[in-house]
C-alpha positions as CSV (number, residue, x, y, z in Angstrom):
1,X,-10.0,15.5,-10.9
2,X,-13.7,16.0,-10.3
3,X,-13.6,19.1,-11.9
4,X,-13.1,17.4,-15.0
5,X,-16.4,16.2,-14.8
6,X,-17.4,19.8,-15.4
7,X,-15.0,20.8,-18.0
8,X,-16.8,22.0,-21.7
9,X,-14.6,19.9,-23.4
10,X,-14.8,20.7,-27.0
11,X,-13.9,24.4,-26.0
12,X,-10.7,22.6,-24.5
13,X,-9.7,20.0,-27.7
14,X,-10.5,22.8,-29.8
15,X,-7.7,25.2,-28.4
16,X,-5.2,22.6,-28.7
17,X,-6.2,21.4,-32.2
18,X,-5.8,25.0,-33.3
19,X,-2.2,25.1,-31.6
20,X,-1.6,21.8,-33.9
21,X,-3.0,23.1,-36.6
22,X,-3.1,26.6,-37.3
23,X,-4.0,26.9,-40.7
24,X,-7.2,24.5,-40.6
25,X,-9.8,27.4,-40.7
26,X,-7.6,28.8,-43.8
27,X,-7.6,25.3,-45.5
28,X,-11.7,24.8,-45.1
29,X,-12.5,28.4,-45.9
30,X,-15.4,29.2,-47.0
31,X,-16.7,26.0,-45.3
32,X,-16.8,26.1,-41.6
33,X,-16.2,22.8,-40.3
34,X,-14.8,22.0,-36.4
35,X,-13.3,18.9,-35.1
36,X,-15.3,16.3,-33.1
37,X,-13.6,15.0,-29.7
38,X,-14.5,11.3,-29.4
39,X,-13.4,9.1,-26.1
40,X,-12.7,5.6,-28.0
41,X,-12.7,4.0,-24.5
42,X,-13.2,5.7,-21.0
43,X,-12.2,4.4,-17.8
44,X,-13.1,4.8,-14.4
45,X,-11.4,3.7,-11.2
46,X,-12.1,3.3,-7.5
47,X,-9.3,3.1,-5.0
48,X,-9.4,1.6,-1.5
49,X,-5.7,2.4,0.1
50,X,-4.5,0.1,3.2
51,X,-2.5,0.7,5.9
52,X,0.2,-2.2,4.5
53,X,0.6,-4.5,2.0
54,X,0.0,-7.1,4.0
55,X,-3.3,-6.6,5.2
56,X,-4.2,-6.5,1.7
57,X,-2.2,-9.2,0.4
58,X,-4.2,-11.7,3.6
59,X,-7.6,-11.3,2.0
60,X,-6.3,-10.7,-1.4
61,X,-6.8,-14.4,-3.0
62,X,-10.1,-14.6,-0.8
63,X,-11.5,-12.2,-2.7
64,X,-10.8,-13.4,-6.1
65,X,-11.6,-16.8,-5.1
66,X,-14.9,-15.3,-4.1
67,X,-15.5,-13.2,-7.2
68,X,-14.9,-16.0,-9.1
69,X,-17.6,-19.0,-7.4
70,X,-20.4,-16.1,-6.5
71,X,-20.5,-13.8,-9.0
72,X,-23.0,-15.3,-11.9
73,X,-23.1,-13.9,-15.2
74,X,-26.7,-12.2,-14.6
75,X,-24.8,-10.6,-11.2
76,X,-22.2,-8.7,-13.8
77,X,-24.6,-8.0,-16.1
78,X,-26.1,-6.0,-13.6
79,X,-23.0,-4.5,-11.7
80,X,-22.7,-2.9,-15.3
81,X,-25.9,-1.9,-15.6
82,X,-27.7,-3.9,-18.1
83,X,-30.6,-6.1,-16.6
84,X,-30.8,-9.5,-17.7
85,X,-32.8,-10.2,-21.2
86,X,-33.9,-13.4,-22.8
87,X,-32.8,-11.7,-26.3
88,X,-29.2,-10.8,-25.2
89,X,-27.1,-12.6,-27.4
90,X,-23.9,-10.7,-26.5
91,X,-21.3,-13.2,-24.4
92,X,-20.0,-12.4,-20.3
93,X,-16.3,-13.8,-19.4
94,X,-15.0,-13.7,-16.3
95,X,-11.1,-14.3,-16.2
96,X,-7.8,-13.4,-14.2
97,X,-3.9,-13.5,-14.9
98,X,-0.9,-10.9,-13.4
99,X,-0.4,-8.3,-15.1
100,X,2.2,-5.2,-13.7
101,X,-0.8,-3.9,-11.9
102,X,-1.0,-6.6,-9.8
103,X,-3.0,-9.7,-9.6
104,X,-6.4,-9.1,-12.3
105,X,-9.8,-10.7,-11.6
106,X,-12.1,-9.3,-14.7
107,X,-15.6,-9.3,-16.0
108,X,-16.1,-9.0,-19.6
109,X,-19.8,-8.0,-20.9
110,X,-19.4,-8.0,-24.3
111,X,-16.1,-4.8,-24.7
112,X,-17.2,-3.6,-21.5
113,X,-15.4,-4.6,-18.3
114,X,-15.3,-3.9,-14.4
115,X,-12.0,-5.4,-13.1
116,X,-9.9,-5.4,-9.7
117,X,-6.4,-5.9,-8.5
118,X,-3.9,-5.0,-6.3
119,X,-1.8,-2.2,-7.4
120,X,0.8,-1.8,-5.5
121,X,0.4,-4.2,-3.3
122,X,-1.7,-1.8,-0.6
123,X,-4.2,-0.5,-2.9
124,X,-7.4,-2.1,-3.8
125,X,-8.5,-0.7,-7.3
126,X,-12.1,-1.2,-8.9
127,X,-12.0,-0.2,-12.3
128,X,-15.3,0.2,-14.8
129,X,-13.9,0.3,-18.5
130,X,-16.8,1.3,-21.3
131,X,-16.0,0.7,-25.0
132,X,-19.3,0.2,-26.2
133,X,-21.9,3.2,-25.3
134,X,-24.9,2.0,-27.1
135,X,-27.1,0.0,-24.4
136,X,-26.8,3.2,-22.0
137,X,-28.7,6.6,-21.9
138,X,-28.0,10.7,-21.1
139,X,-30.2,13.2,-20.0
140,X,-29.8,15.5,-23.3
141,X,-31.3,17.3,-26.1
142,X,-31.6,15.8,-29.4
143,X,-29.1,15.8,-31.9
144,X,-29.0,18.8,-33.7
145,X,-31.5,20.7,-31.4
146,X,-28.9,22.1,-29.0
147,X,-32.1,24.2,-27.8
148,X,-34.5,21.7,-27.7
149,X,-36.2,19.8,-24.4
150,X,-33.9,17.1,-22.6
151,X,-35.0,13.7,-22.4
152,X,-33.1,10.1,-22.4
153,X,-31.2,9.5,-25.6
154,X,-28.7,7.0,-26.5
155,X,-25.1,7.7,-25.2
156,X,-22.7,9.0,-27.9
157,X,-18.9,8.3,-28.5
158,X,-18.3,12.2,-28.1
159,X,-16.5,13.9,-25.2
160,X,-19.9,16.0,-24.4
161,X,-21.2,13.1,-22.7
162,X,-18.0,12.1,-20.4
163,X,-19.8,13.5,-17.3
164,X,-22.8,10.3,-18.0
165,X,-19.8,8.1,-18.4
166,X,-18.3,8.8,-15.0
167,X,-21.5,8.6,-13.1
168,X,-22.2,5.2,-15.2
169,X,-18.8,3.8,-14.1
170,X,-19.0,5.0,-10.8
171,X,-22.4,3.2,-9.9
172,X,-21.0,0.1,-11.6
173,X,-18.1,-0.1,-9.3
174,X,-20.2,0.7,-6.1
175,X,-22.2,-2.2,-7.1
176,X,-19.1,-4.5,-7.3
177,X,-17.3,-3.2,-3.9
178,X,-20.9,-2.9,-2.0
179,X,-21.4,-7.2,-3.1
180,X,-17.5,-7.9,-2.7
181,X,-17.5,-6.3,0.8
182,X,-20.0,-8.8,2.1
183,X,-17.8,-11.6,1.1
184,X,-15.4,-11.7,3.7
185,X,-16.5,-13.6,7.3
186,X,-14.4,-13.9,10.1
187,X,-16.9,-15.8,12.1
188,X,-18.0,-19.4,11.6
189,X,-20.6,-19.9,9.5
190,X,-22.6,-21.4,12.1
191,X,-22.4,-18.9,13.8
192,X,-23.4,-16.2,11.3
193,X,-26.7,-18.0,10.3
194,X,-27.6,-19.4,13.8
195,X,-29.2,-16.0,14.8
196,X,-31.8,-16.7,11.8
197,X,-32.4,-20.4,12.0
198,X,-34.9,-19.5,15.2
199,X,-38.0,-18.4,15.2
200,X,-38.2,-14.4,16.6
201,X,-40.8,-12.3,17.7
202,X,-41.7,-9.4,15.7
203,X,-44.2,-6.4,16.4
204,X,-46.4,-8.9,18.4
205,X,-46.3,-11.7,16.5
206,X,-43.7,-15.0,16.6
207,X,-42.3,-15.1,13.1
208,X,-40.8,-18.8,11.5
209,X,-37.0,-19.6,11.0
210,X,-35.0,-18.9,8.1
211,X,-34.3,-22.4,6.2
212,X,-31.4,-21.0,4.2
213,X,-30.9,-24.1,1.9
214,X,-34.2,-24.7,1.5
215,X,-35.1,-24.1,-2.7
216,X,-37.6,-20.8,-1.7
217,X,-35.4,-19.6,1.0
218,X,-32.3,-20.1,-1.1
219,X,-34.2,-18.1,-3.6
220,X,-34.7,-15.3,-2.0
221,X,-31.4,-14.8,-0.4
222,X,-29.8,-15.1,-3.7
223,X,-32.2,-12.5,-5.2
224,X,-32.2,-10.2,-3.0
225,X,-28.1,-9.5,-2.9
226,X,-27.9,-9.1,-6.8
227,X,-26.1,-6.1,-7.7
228,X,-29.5,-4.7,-9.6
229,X,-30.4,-4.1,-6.2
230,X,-28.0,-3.1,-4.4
231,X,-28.2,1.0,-5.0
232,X,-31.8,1.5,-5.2
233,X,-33.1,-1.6,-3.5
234,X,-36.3,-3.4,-4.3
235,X,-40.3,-3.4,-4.2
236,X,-42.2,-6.3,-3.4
237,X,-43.1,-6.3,-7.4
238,X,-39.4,-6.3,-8.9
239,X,-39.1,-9.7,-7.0
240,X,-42.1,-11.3,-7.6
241,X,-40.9,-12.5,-11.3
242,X,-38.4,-13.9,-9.6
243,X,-39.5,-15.8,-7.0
244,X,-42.7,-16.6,-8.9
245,X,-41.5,-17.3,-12.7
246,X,-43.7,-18.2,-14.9
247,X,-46.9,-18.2,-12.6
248,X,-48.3,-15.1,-12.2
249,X,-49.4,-14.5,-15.1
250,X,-52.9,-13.7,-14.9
251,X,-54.5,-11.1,-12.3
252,X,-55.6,-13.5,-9.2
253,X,-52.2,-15.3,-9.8
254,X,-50.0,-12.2,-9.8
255,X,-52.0,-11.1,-6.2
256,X,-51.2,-14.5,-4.9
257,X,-47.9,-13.7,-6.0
258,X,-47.6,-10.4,-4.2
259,X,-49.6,-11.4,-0.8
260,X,-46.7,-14.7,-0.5
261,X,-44.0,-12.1,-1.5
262,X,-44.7,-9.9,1.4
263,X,-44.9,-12.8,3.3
264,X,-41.7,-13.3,2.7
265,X,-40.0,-10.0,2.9
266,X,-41.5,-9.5,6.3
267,X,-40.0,-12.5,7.8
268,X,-37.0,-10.8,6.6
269,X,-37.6,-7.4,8.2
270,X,-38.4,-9.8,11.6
271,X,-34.8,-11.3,11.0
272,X,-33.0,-8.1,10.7
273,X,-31.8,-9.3,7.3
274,X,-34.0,-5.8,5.1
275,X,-35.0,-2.2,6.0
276,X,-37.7,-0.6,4.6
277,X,-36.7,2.6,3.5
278,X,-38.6,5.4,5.4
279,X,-41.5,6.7,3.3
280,X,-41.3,4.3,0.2
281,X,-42.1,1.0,-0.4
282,X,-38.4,0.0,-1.0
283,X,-36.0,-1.9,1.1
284,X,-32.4,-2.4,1.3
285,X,-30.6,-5.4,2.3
286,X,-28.5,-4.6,5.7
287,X,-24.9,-5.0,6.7
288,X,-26.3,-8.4,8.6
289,X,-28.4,-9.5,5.8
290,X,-25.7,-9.0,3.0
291,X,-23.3,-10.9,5.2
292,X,-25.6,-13.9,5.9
293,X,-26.8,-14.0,2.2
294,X,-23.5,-14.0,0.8
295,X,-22.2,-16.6,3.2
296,X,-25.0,-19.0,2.0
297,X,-25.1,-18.7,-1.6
298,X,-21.3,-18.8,-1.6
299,X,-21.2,-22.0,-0.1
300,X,-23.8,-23.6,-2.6
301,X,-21.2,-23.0,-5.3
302,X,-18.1,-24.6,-3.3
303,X,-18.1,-28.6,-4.1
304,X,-18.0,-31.0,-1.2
305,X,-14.7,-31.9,-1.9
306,X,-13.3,-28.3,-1.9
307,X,-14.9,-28.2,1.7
308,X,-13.5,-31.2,2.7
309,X,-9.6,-30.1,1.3
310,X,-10.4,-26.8,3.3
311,X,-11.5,-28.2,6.5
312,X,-8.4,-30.8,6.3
C-alpha cells in the first residue's frame, strides 16, 4: 500500500485508458492530446486493532462523548490543517449517527472531514477525507514548467499530487489520535492534578502551583494541547497572541508579553507538564501534561448538572 505513494500514476491510468480505448490516438490524430487523472475525493485512514471487541466497545462512547464537549471548532480546524482566521467564512460541523461502519463521530470543515468509528467492533479507524484541495500546498514546479525550480504551489485535483495528499491526511489524523488519546483517565481527577496544585522546586529555585481553573492558567492549558501544536510543538512567540490578545501590540508591550510568557512556560517545564526540545526553542507537551490539560479543560465544558447525574 505504501508503495502506492510512489507510483507515477498517469503512466498507470494511461495504460488502462488505452486498453479502454484503443483507437483514441487514431480519433485525435494529428492532435496529440492525453487524458488527465483527477482524484475527485481522496481518503486516508488510520487503524488501531484491539485485542476484543469489548475492550473497544468499554471506552467506545467515552471517546465520542469526549470528542464531542472538548473538541472546539478552532481544535478541528487545526487537526486539518488550516489555522484559525478572522476572514474564514467557511462553516465547521461536528455530528454522529450509525452507519454499517460502526458508530460515526465526524468533523466537517467546510467538504473536508476527519471522522472515527468502530469498524468492526475491534478496530478503531481515523479517517481524513479531502474534497477540496485549494487551502493546501506541494512542493512542485510550476505549471507548465515540468523543468523549472520547486517551490510551494497550490494543490491540484490531479493524481500527480496524491503522494502530498497522503502525508496531509496522515498528519491530520495523528493530530486527532495524539489529542483523543489524552482523553481517557482512569484515575480521579484529584488525583491527576494534585501533583501540580503544590508548589516544586526546580533547578534551585521553589516554583508556584498550578491554579488550573484560574482564567490565565485555564488559558494556557487550553492553548497549549490544540492540535496546531501537537506535531511541531510551540515557541514562546506562537503563544504569546494568545495568551496576550490584543495587547502587545507595540514593541515594549510585545517584550512584556514574551518575558510573562516564559514565565509561564517554565513553571510548566518545573511541573513536568512541557519539554523543551533539545537544541531548539520548541517544546512539546508530555504524556503527564496532555493528560492533566485535557482532564481540566474537559471538565469546564461538562454542566454541573451532568456532574451531578454522573456522580449519582
Amino acid at each position: 500500500m505504501n508503495q502506492q505513494l510512489k507510483t507515477h500514476w498517469p503512466d498507470v491510468l494511461n495504460q488502462i485508458t488505452h486498453r479502454l480505448n484503443p483507437v483514441h490516438k487514431a480519433m485525435l490524430t494529428p492532435f496529440e492530446e492525453s487524458y488527465y487523472g483527477l482524484a475527485h475525493q481522496s481518503e486516508w485512514a488510520t487503524d488501531i486493532m484491539f485485542k476484543s471487541s469489548g475492550t473497544l466497545v468499554k471506552i467506545y462512547p467515552t471517546l465520542m462523548r469526549s470528542g464531542i464537549c472538548t473538541f472546539s471548532s478552532t481544535d478541528v480546524m487545526r487537526f486539518l490543517g488550516k489555522k484559525p482566521n478572522p476572514n474564514f467564512r467557511g462553516e465547521v460541523v461536528t455530528h454522529y449517527g450509525r452507519r454499517p461502519e460502526g458508530l460515526c463521530l465526524k468533523h466537517k470543515l467546510k467538504t473536508n472531514s476527519v471522522k472515527i468509528y468502530d469498524k468492526c467492533g475491534s478496530i478503531f479507524r481515523i479517517e481524513t477525507t479531502l474534497n477540496d484541495f485549494c487551502d493546501f500546498k506541494v512542493y512542485r514546479p510550476k505549471e507548465g514548467d515540468p523543468t523549472g525550480s520547486p517551490s510551494w504551489q497550490r494543490m491540484r485535483k490531479g493524481v500527480a499530487d496524491l503522494h502530498r495528499r497522503a502525508e496531509i491526511s496522515q498528519a491530520s489524523n495523528e493530530r486527532y489520535l495524539t489529542a483523543l488519546a489524552s482523553i481517557k483517565v482512569d484515575r480521579l481527577l484529584g488525583e491527576v492534578v494534585k501533583s501540580v496544585c503544590r508548589p516544586t522546586c526546580y533547578r534551585g529555585h521553589w516554583v508556584r502551583p498550578l491554579r488550573p481553573w484560574s482564567p490565565k492558567d485555564s488559558i494556557l492549558l487550553k492553548t497549549i494541547i490544540w492540535g496546531e501544536f501537537n506535531i511541531n510543538g510551540f515557541r514562546n512567540r506562537d503563544l504569546v497572541g494568545h495568551l496576550f490578545p490584543g495587547g502587545a501590540n507595540k514593541l515594549k508591550e510585545k517584550r512584556r508579553a514574551s518575558v510573562r510568557t516564559t514565565h509561564r512556560l517554565r513553571i510548566l517545564r518545573a511541573h513536568g507538564i512541557i519539554r523543551r526540545v533539545p537544541r531548539t526553542f520548541r517544546y512539546v507537551v508530555t504524556d503527564k501534561g496532555r493528560q492533566i490539560a485535557n482532564a481540566i479543560v474537559q471538565t469546564q465544558h461538562i454542566t454541573i448538572t451532568r456532574i451531578t447525574e454522573l456522580a449519582a
